[in-house]
C-alpha positions as CSV (number, residue, x, y, z in Angstrom):
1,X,108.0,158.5,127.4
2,X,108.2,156.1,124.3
3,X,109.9,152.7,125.0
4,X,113.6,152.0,123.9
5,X,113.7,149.4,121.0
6,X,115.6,146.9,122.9
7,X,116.5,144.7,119.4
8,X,118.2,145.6,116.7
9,X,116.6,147.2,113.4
10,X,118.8,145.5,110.7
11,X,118.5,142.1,112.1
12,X,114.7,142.1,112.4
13,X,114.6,143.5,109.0
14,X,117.0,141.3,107.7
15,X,114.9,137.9,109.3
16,X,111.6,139.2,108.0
17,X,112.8,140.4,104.4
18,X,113.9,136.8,104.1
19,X,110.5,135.3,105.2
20,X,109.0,137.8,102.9
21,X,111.0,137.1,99.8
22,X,110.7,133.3,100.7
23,X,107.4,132.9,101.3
24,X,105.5,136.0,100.0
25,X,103.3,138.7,101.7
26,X,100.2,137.2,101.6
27,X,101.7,134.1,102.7
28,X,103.2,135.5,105.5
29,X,101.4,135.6,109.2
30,X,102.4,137.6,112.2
31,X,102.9,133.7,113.7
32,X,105.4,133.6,111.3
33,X,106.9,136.8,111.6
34,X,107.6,136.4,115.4
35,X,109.5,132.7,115.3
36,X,111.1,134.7,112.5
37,X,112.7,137.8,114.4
38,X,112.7,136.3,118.1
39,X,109.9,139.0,119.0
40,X,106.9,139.0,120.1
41,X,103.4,140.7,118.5
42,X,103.7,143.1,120.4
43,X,106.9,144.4,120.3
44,X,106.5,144.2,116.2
45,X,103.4,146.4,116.1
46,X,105.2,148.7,118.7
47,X,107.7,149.2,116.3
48,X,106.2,148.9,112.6
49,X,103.2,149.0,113.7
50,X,101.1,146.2,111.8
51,X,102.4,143.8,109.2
52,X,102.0,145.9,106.5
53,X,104.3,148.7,108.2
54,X,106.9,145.8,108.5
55,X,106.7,144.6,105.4
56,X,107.6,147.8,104.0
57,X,110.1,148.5,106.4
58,X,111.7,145.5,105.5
59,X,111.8,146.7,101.5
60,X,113.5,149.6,102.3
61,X,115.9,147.3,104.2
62,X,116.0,144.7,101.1
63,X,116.2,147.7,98.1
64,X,118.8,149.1,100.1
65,X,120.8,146.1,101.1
66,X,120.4,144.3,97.3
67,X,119.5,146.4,95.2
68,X,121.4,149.6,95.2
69,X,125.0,148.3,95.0
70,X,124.6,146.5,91.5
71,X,123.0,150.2,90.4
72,X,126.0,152.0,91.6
73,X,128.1,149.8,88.6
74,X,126.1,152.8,86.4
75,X,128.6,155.4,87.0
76,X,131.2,153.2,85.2
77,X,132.9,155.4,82.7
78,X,132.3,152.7,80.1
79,X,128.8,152.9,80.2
80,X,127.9,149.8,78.6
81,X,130.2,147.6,80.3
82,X,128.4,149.5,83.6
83,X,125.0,148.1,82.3
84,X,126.8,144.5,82.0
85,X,128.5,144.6,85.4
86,X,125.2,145.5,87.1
87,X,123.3,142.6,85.3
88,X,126.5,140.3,86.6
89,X,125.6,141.5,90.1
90,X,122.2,140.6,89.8
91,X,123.1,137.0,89.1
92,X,125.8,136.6,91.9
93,X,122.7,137.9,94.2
94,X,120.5,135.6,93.3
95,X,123.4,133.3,93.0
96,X,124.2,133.4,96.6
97,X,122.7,130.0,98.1
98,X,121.7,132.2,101.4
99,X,119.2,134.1,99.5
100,X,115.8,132.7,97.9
101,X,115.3,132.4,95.0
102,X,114.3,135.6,92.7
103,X,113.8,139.1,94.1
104,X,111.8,140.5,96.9
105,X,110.1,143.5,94.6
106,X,109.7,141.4,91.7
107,X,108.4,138.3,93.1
108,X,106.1,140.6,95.5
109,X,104.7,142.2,92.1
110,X,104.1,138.8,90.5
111,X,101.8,137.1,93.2
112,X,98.4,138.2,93.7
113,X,99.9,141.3,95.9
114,X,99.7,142.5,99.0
115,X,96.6,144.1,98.4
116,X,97.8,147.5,99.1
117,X,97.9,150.7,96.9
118,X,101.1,151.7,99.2
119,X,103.0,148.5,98.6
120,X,102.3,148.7,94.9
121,X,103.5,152.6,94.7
122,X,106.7,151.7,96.2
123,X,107.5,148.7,93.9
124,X,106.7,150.7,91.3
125,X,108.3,153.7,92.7
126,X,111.8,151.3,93.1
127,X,111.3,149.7,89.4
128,X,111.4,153.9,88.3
129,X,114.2,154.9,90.0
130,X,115.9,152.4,88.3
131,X,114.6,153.2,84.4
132,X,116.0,156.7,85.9
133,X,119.6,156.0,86.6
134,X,119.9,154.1,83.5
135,X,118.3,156.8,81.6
136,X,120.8,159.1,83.0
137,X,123.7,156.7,82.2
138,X,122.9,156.2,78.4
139,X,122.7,160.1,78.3
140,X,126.2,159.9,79.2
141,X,127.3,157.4,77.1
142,X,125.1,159.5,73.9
143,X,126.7,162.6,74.8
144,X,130.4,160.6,75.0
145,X,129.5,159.3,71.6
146,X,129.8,155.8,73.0
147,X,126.4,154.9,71.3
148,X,125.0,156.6,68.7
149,X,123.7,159.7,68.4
150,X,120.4,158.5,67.5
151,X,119.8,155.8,70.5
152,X,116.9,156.3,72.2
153,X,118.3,156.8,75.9
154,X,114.5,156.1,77.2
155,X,113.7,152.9,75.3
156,X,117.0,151.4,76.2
157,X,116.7,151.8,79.8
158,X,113.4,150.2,79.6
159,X,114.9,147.5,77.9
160,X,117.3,147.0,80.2
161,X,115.0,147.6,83.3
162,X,113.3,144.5,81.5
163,X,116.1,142.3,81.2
164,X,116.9,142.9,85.1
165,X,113.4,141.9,86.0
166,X,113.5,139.2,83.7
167,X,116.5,137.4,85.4
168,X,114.6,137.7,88.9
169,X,111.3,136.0,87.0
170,X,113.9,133.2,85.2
171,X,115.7,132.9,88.4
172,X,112.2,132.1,90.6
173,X,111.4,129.5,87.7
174,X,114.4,127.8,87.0
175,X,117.0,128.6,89.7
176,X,119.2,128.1,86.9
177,X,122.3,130.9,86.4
178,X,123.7,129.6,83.1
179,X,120.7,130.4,81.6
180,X,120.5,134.2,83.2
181,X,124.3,134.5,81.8
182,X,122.7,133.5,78.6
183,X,120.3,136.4,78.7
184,X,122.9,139.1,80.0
185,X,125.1,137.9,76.6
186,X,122.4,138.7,74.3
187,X,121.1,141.7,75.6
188,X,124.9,143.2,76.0
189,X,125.0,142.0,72.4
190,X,121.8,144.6,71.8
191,X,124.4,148.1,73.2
192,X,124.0,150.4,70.3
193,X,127.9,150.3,70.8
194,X,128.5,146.6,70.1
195,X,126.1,146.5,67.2
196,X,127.8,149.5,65.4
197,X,131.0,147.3,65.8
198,X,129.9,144.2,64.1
199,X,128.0,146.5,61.3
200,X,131.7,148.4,60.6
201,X,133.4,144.8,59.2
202,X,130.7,144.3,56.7
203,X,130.8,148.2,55.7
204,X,134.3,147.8,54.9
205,X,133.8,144.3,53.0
206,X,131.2,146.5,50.8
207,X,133.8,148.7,49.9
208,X,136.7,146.2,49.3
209,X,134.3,144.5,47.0
């Protein structure tokens, strides 16, 4: 008969996401990892069974946790104000003075890696799912003639997917917020939608003229 778990799953995910996102994986040790959660080795590899099943336990935990609430800002009717509200919750994330600094994925992809095709198929697998959702959103917004009819729904999720990741890189280097807000206004200022409204005054100028 298999053991009951006699600890709770979120709070030993929660304790060793925060190590991980702190520290890194490679950084990491299973030293570390018990004075971390309160358990023992034993009781961690009878659960997750090595480090590597934690760690990746513990980014389902993270991705789920602080990721997928500033995502769910893309069903906002307004779809570009959707994009900006998700970038906004980014920041106040990495704003929070309990978290460290960046993001778990990002600054996982960044070092020299855990050294595991698995790990690296899920952080990619999480950045997709991402280009996905926003792909899906700017479809919306095309077919609600919000943007143009000619935007390219692929190339501006990827753009945006890039100014996401961006903020977690310029948050791990700076630790600076002002200057993520910076980037969020200019790439809102790049919404097909805003720069067909500041091409309409100097149409109308031609005209006049």
């Amino acid at each position: 008969m298999a053991r009951t778990k006699e600890f709770e799953d979120d709070l030993v995910l929660d304790r060793a996401a925060e190590l991980f996102w702190r520290l890194g994986y490679e950084v990491v040790t299973i030293q570390d990892l018990e004075s971390a959660t309160g358990l023992g080795r034993g009781s961690l590899y009878n659960a997750y069974g090595d480090k590597q099943g934690l760690f990746i336990a513990a980014i389902e935990h993270y991705a789920a946790r602080h990721s997928s609430a500033p995502l769910e800002h893309l069903g906002n009717h307004d779809v570009g104000k959707g994009i900006r509200l998700m970038l906004e919750a980014i920041i106040k994330r990495m704003n929070d003075p309990a978290n460290p600094p960046g993001c778990l994925l990002i600054n996982t992809s960044l070092t020299a890696g855990a050294g595991s095709a698995e790990i690296d198929a899920i952080i990619t697998g999480k950045a997709k799912a991402m280009e996905v959702l926003l792909v899906e959103a700017i479809k919306r917004a095309r077919a609600g003639a919000q943007i143009p009819a000619d935007s390219d729904p692929r190339q501006l999720a990827r753009f945006y997917c890039a100014v996401a990741q961006g903020l977690a890189v310029t948050h791990k280097t700076t630790k600076d917020t002002a200057i993520l807000r910076d980037i969020v206004a200019v790439a809102m200022r790049s919404w097909p939608a805003a720069l067909r409204k500041e091409k309409r005054p100097a149409s109308r100028a031609r005209q006049r003229g």
